[in-house]
Backbone as CSV, one residue per row, in Angstrom:
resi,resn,N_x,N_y,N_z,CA_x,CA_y,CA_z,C_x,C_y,C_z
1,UNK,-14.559,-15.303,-3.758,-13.406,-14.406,-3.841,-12.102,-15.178,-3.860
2,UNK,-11.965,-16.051,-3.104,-10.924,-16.788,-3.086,-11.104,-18.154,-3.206
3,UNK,-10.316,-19.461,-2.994,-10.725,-20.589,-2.949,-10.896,-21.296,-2.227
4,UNK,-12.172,-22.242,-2.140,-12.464,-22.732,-0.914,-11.817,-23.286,-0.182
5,UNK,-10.949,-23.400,-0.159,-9.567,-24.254,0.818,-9.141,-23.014,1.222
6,UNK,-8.508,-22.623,2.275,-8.269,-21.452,3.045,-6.600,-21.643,2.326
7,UNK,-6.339,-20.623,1.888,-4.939,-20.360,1.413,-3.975,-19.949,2.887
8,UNK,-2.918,-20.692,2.863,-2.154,-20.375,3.999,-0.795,-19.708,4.005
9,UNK,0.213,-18.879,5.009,1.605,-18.866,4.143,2.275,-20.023,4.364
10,UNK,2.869,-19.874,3.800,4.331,-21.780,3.575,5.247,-20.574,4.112
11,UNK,5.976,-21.382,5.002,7.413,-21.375,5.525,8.014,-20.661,4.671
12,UNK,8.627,-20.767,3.353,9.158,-20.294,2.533,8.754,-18.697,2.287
13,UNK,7.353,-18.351,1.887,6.986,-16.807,2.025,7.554,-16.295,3.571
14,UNK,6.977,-16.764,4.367,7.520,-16.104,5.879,9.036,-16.043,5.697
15,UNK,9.585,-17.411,5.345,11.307,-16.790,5.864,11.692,-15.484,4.802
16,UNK,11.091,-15.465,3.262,11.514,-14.349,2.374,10.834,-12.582,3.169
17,UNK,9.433,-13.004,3.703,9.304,-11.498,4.106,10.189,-11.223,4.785
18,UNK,10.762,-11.882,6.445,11.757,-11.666,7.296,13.239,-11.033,6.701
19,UNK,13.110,-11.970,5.996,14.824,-11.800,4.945,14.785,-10.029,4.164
20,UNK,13.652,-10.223,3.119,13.467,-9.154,2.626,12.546,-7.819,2.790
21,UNK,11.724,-7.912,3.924,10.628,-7.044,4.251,9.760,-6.803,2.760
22,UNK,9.671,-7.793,1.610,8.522,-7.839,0.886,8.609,-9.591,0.698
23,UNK,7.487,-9.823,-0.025,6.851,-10.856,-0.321,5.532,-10.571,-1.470
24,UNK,5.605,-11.781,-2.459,4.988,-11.943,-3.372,4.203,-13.241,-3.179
25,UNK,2.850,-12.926,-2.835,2.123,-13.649,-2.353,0.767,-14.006,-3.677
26,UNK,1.368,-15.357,-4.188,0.727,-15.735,-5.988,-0.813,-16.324,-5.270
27,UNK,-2.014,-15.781,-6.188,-2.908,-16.345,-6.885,-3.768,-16.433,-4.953
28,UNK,-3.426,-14.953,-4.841,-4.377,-14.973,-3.370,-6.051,-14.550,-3.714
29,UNK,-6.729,-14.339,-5.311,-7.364,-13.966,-5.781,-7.704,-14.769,-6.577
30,UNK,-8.895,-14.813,-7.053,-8.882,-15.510,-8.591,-9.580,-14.674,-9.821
31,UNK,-9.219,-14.696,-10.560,-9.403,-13.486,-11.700,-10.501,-12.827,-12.056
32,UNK,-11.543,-13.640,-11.353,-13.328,-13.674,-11.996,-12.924,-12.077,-10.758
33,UNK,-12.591,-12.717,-9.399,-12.745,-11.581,-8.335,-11.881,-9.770,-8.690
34,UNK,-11.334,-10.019,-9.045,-10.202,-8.769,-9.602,-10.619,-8.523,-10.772
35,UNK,-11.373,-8.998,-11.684,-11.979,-8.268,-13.213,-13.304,-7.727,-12.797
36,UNK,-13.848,-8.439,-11.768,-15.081,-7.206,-11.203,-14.523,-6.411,-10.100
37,UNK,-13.588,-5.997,-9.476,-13.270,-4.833,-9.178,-12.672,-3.555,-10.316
38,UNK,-12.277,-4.277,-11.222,-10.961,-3.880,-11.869,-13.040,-2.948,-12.519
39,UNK,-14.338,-3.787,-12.841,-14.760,-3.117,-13.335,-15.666,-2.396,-12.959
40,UNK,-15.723,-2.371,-11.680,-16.498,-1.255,-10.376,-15.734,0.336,-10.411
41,UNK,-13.956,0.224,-10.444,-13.679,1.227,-10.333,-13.479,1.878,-12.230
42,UNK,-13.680,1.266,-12.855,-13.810,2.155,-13.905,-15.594,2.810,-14.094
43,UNK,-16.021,2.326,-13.064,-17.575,2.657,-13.601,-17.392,3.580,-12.832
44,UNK,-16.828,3.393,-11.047,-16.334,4.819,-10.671,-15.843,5.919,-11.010
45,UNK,-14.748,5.643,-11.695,-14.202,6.908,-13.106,-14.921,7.492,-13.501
46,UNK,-15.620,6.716,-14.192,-16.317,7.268,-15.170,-17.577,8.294,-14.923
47,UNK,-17.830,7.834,-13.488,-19.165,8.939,-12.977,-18.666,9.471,-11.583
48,UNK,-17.834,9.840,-11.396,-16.634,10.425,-10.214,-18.090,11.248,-8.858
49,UNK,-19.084,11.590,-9.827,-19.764,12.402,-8.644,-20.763,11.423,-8.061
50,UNK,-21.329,10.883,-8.878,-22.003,9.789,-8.347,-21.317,8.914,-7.468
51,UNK,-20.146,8.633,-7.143,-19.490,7.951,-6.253,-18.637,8.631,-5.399
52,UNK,-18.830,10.236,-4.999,-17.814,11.107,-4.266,-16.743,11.070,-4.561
53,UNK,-15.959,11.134,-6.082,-14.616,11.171,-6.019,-14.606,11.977,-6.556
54,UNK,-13.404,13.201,-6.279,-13.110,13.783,-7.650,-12.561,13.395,-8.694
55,UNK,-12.466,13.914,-9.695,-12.499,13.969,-11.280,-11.267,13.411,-11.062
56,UNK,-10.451,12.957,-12.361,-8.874,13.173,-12.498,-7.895,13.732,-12.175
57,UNK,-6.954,13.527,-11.106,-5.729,14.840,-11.224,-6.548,15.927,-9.858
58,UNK,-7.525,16.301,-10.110,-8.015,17.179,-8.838,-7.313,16.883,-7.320
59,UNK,-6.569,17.666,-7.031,-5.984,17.348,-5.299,-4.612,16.730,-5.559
60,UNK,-4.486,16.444,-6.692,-2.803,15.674,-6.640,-2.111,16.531,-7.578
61,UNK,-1.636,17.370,-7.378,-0.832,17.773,-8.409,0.305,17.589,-8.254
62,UNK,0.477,17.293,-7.287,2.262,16.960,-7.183,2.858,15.369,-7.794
63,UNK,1.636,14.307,-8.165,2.028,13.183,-8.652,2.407,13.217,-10.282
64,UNK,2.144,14.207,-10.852,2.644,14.237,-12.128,1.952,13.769,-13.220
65,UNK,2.238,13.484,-14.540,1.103,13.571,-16.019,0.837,11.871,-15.700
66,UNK,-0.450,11.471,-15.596,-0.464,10.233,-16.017,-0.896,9.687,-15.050
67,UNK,-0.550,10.313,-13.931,-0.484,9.547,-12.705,-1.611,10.065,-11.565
68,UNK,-2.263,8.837,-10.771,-3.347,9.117,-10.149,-3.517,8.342,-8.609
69,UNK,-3.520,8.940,-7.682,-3.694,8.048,-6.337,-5.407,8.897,-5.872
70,UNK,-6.392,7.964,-5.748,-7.295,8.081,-4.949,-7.967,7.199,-3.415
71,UNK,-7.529,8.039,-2.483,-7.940,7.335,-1.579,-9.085,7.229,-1.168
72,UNK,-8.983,5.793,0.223,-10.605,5.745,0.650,-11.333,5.034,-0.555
73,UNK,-11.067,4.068,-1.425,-12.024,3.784,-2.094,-12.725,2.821,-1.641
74,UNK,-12.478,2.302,-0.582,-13.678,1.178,0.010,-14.684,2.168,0.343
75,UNK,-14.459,3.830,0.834,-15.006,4.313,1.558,-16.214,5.281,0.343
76,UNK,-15.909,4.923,-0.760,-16.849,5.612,-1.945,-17.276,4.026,-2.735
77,UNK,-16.584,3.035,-3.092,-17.629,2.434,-4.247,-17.628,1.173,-3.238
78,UNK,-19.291,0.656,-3.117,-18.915,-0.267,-2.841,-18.581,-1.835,-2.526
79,UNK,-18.143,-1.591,-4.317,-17.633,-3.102,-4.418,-16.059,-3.267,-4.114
80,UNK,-15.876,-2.437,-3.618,-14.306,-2.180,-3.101,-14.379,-2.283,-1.143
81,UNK,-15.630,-1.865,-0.854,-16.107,-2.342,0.637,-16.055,-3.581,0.847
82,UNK,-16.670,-4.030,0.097,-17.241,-5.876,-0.068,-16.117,-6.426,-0.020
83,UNK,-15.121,-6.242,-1.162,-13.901,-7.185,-1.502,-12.820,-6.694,-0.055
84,UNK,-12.906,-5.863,0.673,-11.882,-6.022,1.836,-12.799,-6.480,3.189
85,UNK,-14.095,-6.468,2.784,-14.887,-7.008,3.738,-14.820,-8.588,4.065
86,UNK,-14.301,-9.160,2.898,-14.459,-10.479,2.339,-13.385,-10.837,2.176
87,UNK,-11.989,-10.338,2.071,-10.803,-10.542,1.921,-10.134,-11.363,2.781
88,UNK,-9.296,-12.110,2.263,-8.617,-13.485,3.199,-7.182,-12.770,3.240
89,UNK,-7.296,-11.540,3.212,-5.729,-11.142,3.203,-5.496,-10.928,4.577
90,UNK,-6.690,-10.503,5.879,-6.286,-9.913,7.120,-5.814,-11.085,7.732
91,UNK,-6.332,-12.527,7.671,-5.962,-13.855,8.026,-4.503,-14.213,7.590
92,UNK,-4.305,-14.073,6.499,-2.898,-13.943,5.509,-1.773,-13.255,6.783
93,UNK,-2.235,-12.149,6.776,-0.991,-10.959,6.983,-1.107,-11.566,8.345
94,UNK,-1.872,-11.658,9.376,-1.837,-12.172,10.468,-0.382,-13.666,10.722
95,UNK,-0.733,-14.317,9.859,0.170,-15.266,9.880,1.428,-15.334,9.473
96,UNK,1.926,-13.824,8.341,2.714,-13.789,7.934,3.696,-12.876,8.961
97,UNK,2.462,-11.816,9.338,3.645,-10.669,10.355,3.726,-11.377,11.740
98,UNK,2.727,-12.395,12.467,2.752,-12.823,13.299,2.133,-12.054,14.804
99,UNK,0.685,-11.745,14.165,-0.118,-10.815,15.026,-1.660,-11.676,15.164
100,UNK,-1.997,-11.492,16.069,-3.032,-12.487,16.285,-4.044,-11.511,16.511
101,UNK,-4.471,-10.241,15.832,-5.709,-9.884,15.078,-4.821,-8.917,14.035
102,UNK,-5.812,-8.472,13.251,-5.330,-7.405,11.997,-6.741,-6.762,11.945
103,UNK,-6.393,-5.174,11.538,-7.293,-4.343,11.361,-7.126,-3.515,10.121
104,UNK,-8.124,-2.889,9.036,-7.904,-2.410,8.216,-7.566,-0.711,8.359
105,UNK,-6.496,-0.373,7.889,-5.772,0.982,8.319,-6.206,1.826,7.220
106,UNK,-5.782,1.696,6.170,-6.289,2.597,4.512,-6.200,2.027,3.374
107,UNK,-6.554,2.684,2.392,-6.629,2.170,1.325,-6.669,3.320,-0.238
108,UNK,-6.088,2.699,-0.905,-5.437,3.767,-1.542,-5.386,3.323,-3.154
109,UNK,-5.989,3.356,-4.509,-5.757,3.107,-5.450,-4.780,4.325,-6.547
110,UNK,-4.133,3.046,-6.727,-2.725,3.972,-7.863,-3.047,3.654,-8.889
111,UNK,-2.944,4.925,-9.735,-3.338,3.951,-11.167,-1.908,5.270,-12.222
112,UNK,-1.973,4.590,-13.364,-0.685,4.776,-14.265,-1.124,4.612,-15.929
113,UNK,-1.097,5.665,-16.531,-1.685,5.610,-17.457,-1.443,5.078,-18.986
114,UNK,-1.353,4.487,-19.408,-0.460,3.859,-20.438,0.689,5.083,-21.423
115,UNK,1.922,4.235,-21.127,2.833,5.602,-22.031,3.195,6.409,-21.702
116,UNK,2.385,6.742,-20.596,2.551,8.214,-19.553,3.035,8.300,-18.145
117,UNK,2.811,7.162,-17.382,2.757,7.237,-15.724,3.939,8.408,-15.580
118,UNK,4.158,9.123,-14.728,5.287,9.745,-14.129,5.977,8.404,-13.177
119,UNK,7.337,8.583,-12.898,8.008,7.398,-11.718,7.114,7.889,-10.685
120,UNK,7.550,7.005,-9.807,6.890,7.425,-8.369,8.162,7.429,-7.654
121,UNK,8.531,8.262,-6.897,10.560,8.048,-6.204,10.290,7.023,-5.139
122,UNK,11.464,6.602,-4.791,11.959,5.951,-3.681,11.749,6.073,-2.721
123,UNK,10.680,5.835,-1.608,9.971,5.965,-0.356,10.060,4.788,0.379
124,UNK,9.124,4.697,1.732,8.715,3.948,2.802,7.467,4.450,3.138
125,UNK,6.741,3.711,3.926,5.688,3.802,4.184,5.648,4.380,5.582
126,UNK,6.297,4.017,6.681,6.570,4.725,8.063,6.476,5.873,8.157
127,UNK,7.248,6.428,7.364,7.448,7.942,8.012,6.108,8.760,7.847
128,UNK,5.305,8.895,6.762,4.056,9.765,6.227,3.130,8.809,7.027
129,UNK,2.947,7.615,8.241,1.838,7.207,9.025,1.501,8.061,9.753
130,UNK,0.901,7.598,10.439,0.234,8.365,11.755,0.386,7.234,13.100
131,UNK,0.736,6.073,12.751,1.166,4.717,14.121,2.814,4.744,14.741
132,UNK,2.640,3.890,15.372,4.317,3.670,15.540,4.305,1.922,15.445
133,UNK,5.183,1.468,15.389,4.921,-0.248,15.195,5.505,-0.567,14.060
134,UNK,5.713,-2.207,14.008,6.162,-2.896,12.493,5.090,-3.491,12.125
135,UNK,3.757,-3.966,12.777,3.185,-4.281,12.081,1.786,-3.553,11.026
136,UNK,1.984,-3.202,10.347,1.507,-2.375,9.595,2.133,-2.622,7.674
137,UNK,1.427,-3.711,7.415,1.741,-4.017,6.031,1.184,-3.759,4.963
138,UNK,1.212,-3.382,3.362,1.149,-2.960,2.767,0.442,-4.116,1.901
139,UNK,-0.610,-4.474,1.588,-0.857,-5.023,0.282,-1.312,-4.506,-0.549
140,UNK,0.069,-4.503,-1.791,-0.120,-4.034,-3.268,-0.909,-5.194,-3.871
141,UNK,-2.628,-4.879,-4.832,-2.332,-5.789,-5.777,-2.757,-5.181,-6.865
142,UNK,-2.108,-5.806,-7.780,-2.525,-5.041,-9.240,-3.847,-5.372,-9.445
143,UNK,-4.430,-4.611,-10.750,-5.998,-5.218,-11.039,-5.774,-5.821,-12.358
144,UNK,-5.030,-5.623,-13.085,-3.635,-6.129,-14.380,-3.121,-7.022,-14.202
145,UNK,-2.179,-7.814,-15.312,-0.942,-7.953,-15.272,0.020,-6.965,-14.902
146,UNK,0.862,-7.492,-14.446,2.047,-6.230,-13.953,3.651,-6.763,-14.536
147,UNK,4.540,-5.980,-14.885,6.123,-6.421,-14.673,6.939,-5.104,-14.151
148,UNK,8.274,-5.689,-13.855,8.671,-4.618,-12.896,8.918,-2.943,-13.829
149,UNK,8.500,-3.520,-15.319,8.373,-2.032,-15.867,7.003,-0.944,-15.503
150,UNK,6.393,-1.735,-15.065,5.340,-0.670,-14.574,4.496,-1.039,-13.458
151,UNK,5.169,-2.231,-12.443,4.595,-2.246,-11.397,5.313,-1.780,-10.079
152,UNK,6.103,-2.431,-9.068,6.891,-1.951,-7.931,8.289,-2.559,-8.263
153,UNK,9.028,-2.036,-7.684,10.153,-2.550,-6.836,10.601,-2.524,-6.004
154,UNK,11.134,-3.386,-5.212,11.849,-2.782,-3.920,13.176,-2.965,-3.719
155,UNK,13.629,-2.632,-2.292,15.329,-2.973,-2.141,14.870,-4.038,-0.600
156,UNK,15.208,-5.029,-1.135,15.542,-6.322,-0.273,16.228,-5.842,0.544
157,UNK,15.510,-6.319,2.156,16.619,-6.304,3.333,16.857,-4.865,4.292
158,UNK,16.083,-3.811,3.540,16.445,-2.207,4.181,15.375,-2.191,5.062
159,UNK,13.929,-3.251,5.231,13.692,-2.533,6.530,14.220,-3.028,7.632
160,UNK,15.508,-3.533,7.798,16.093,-3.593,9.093,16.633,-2.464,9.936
161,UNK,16.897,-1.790,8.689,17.717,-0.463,9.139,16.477,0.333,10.321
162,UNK,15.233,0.378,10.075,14.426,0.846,10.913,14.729,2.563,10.700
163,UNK,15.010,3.069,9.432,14.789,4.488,9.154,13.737,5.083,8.897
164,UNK,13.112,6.002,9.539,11.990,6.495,9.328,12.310,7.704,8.443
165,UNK,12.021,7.583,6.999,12.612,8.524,6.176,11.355,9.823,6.140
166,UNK,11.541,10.875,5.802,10.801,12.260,6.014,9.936,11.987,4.773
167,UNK,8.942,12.061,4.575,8.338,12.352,3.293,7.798,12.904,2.393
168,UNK,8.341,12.872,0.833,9.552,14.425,0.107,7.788,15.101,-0.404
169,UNK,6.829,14.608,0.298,5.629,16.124,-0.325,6.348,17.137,0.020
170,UNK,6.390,18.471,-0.963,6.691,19.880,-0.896,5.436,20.587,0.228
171,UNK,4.858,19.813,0.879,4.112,20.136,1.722,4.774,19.874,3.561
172,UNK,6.144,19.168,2.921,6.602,18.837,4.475,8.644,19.624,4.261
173,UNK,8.513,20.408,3.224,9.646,20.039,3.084,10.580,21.148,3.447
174,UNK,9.884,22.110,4.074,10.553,23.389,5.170,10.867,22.682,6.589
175,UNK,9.934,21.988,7.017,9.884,21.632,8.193,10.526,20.025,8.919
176,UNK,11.170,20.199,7.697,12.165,18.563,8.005,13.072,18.524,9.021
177,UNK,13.307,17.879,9.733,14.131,17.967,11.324,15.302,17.302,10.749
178,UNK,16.320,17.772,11.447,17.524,17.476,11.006,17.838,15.610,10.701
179,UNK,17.420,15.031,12.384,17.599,14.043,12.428,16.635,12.849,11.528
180,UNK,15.612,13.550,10.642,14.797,12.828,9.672,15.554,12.976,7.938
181,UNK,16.228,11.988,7.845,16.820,11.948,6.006,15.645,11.873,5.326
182,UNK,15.589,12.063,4.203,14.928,12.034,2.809,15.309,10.662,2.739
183,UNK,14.457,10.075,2.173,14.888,8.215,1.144,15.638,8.779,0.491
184,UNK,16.339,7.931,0.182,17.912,8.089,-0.876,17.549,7.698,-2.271
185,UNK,18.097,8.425,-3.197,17.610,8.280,-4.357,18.208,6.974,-5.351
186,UNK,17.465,6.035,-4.557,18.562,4.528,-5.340,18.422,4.578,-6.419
187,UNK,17.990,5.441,-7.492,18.394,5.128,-8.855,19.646,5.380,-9.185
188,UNK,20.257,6.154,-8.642,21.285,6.551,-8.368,22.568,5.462,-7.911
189,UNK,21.895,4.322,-7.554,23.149,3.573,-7.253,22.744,1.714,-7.275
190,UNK,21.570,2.017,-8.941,21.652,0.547,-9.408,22.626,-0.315,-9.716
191,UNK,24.326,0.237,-9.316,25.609,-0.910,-9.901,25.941,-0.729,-8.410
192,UNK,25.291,-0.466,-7.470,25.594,-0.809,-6.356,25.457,-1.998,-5.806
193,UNK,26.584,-2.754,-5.439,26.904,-4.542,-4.948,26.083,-5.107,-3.667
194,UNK,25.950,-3.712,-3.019,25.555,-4.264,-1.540,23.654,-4.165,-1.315
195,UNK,23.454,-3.145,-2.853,21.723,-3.539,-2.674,21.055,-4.522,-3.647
196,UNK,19.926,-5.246,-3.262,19.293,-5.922,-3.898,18.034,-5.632,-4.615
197,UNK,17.979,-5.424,-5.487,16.694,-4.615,-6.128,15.485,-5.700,-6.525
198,UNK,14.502,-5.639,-6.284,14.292,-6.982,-6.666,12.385,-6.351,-7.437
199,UNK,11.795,-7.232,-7.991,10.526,-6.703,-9.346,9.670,-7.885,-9.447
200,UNK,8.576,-7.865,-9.872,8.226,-8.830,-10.206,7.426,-9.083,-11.205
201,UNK,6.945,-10.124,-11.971,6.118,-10.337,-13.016,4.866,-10.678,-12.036
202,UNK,3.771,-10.279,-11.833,2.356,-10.375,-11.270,1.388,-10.678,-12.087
203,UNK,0.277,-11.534,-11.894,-0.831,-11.392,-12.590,-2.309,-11.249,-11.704
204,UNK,-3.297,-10.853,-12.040,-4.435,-10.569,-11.591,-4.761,-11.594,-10.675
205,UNK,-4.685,-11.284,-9.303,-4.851,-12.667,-8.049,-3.789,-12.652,-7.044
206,UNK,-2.817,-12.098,-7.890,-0.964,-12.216,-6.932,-0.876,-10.985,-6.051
207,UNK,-0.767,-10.789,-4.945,-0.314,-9.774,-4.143,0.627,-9.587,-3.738
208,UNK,1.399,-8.371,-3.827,3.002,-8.134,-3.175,2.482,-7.149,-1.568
209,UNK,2.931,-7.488,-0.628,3.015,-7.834,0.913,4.279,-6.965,1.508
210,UNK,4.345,-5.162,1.798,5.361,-4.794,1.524,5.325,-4.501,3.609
211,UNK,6.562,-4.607,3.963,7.070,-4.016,5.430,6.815,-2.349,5.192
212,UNK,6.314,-1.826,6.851,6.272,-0.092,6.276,7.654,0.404,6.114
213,UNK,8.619,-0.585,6.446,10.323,0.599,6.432,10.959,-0.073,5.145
214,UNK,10.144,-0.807,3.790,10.643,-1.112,2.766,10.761,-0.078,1.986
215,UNK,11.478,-0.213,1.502,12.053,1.531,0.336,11.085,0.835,-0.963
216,UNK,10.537,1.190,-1.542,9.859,0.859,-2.875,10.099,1.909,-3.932
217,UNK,9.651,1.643,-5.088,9.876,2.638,-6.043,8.784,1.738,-6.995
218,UNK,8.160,3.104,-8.173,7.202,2.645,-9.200,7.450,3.489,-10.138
219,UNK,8.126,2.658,-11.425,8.946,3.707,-12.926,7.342,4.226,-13.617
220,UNK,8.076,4.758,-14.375,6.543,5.384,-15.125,5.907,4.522,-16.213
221,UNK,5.058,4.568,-16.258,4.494,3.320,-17.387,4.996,3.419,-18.893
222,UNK,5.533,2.840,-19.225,5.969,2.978,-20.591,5.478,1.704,-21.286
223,UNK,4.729,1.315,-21.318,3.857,-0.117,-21.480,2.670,0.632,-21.971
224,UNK,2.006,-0.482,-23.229,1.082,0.061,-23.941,-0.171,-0.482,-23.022
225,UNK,-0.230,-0.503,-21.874,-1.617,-0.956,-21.042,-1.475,0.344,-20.085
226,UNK,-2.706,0.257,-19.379,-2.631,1.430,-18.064,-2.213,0.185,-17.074
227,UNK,-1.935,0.667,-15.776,-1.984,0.193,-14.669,-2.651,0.320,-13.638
228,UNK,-3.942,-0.228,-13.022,-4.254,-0.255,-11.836,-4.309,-0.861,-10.550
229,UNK,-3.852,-0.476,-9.371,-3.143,-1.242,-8.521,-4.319,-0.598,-7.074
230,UNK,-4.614,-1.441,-6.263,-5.336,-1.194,-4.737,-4.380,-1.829,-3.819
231,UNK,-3.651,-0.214,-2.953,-3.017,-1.012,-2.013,-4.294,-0.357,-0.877
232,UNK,-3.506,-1.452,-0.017,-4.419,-1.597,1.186,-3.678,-1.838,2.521
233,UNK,-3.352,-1.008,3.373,-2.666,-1.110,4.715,-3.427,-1.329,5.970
234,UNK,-2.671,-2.646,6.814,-3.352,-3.176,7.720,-2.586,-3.018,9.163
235,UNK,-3.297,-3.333,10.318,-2.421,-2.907,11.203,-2.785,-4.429,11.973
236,UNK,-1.376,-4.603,12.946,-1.622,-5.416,13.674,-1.454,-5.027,15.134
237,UNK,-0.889,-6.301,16.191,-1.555,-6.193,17.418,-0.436,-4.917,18.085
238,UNK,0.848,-4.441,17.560,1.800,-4.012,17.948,1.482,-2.157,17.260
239,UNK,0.533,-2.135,16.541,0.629,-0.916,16.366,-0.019,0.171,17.313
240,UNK,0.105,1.138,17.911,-0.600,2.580,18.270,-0.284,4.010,17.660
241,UNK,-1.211,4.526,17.889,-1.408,5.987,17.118,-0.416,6.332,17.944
242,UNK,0.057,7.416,16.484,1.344,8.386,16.936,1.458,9.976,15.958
243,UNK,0.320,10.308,16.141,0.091,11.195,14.798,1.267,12.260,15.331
244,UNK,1.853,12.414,13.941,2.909,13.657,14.324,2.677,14.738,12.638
245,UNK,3.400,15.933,12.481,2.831,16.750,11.927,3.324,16.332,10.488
246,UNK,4.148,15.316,9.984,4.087,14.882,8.653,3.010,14.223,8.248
247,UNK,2.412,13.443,8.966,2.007,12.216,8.798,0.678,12.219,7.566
248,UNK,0.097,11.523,7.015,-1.188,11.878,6.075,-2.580,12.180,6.767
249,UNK,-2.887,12.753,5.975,-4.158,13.360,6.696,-5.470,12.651,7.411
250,UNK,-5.567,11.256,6.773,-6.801,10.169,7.542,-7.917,11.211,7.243
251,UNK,-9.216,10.143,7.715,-10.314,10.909,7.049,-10.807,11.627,7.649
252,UNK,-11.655,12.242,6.782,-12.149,14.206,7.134,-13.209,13.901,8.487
253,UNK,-13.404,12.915,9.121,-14.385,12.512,9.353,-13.627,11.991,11.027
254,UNK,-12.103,11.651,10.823,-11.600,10.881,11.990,-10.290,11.410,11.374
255,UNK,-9.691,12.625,11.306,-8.163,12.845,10.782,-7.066,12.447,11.846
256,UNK,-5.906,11.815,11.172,-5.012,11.416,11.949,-4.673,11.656,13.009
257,UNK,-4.309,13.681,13.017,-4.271,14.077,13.899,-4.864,13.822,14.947
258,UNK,-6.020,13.929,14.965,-7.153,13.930,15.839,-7.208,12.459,16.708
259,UNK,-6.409,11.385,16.552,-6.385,10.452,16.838,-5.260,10.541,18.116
260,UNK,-5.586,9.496,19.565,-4.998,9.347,20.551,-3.916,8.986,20.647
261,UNK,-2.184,9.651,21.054,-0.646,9.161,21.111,-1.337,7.439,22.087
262,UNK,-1.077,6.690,21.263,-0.870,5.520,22.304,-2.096,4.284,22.040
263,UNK,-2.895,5.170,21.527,-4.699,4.278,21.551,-4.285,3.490,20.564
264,UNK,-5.241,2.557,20.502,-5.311,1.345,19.258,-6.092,1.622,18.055
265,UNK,-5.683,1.923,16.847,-6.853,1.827,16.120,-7.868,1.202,16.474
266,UNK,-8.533,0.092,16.441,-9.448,-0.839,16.779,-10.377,0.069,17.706
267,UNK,-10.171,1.086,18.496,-10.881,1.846,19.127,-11.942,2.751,18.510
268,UNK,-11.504,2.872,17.312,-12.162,3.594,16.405,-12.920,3.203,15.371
269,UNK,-14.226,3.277,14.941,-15.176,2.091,14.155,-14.586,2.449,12.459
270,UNK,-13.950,3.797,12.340,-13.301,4.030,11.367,-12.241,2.583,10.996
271,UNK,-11.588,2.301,11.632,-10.778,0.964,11.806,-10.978,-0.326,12.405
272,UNK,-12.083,-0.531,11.599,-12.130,-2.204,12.101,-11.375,-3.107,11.880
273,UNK,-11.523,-4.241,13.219,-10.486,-5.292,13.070,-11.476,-6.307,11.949
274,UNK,-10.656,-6.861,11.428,-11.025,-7.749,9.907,-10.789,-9.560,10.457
275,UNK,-9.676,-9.499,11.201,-9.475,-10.721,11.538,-9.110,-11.301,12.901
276,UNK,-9.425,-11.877,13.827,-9.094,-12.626,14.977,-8.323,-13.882,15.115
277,UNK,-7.236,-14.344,15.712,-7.060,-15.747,16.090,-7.845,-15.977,16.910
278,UNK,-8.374,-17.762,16.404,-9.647,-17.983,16.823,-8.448,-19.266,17.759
């Protein structure tokens, strides 16, 4: 999956996550490993019942033409089990957020259809959890090439602010508390001096490493390829459950809710820890 020399972070990635609450973490993969996922989940597609997923579009209608998030896919195909079973990313993130174990939280494939994707707006990852904590990171990786026309972006530097923005499902959006804002609609203020927008060119192996209070955004594909991307959220030693009534639903099996104000994931076999300092 990876290369036999244990890939480590350099100084340089750590001081940019700190600085920017993302990081672009090159060639944590090698291509043989990401063209057989990339071709597990199209075999998944393609036979949706044979692997418990639904069809296309079923359950999301609010993501728009083109556009597709299915979660839990370690938890249906599984060569998507294997590859986070086997993954050198919980060792990674450990060293990068500075937590001396990491546990796997969810997992979530986005995909974008060539020509078509709908944007995805301007969010964070905090507010729609179910934890409280910073450590809880995001690895995006494409199963593609990617550029910032149809992969992420973010705004450098905003998760300092520590805003837990409300999140805009029309499923939360009567019940928004005063003191919870909406993410701000930074398209709205790309000639703005004081933010940093920042994109990247990715290829099959490279992972982007996002903070949960990073604002991200994903334009719609206008690129003659589709896009498929597996993020994957991990928790470290600082996180506990905090399920509150936005938060996402977790599985049918162990739902967020249902989870203890205060307990550790790790308590739960739903959430195993992936990595230890040894």
């Amino acid at each position: 999956m990876a290369d036999p020399t244990p890939r480590r972070i350099t100084p340089e990635e750590r001081a940019i996550w700190e600085r920017d609450g993302v990081v672009c973490l090159r060639g944590v993969y090698d291509r043989a490993t990401i063209a057989g996922l990339l071709a597990a989940w199209d075999e998944a597609v393609a036979h949706p019942d044979t692997y418990g997923l639904n069809p296309r579009g079923v359950d999301q209608p609010t993501l728009g033409t083109g556009t597709y998030a299915v979660p839990r896919a370690s938890h249906h195909v599984p060569a998507f089990r294997r590859f986070l079973e086997t993954s050198p990313m919980a060792a990674l993130l450990g060293e990068l957020v500075g937590s001396k174990s990491i546990g796997h939280y969810w997992d979530t494939v986005f995909a974008k259809d060539a020509w078509r994707g709908t944007p995805t707006g301007w969010h964070s990852d905090a507010g729609a959890s179910a934890v409280r904590g910073l450590q809880l990171p995001n690895s995006w990786t494409p199963l593609m090439a990617v550029t910032p026309e149809n992969g992420l972006e973010c705004l450098a530097g905003q998760h300092l602010n520590r805003t837990m923005y409300w999140p805009r499902s029309t499923a939360y959006a009567n019940a928004r508390p005063a003191e919870r804002p909406l993410c701000p609609d930074f398209e709205t203020r790309r000639d703005d001096p004081v933010l940093r927008f920042l994109g990247w060119e990715m290829e099959p192996g490279d992972v982007l490493v996002l903070h949960p209070y990073t604002p991200h955004f994903s334009r719609g594909n206008k690129t003659p390829q589709r896009r498929v991307a597996l993020a994957t959220w991990w928790y470290g030693d600082d996180i506990r459950w905090d399920p509150r009534p936005e938060c996402e639903k977790g599985h049918p099996e162990a739902p967020f809710q249902a989870m203890p104000a205060g307990g550790r994931p790790s308590d739960h076999p739903l959430f195993p820890l992936r990595w230890t300092a040894s």
